[in-house]
C-alpha positions, 0 to 999 in steps of 0.5 A: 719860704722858698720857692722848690718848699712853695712847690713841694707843698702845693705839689703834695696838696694837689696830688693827695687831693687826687683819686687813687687805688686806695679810693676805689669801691669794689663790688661783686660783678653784677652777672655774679662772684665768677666774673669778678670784682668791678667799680667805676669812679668817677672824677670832677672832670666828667671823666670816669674809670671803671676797674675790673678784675676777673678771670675773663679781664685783660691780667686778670688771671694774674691778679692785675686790673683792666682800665676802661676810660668813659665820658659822659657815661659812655665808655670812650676810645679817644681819650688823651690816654687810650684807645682801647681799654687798658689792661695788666695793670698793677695797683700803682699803674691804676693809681698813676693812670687815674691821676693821668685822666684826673688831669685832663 
């Protein structure tokens, strides 16, 4: 075999072992239906990701999702990706942030 195959392969073994959009579980937010949709995932890492939609979320109201990064349970404003929570985001920038923080 050679080697760019050798890649490829290993390539797409460690990137569909990956967590993506497609892996998150949604529930109703607990304060109630008008504050939206939420869920945390958690990785093999120690990190976690909690991804909201509401009309009160940063992009929320356009149909977009806010990305929050905790570790140890607590959200965490000095991680490699971000300082704050991360909003506007597509269902493809969660997936791409998730595989960024499942990196670290």
């Amino acid at each position: 075999m050679n080697h760019y195959l050798v890649t490829a392969i290993a390539n797409k073994t460690y990137y569909d072992n990956m967590k993506t959009f497609k892996d998150i579980e949604f529930k109703t937010n607990p304060m109630g239906k008008e504050f939206g949709i939420t869920s945390r995932t958690i990785f093999k890492n120690g990190y976690e990701a909690s991804v909201v939609k509401s009309e009160y979320s940063y992009g929320g109201r356009d149909g977009l999702y806010e990305l929050a990064v905790f570790k140890d349970g607590e959200i965490t404003y000095d991680s490699p990706i971000t300082d704050d929570v991360i909003g506007y985001l597509t269902e493809q920038e969660v997936t791409d942030t998730f595989i960024k923080i499942q990196e670290l």
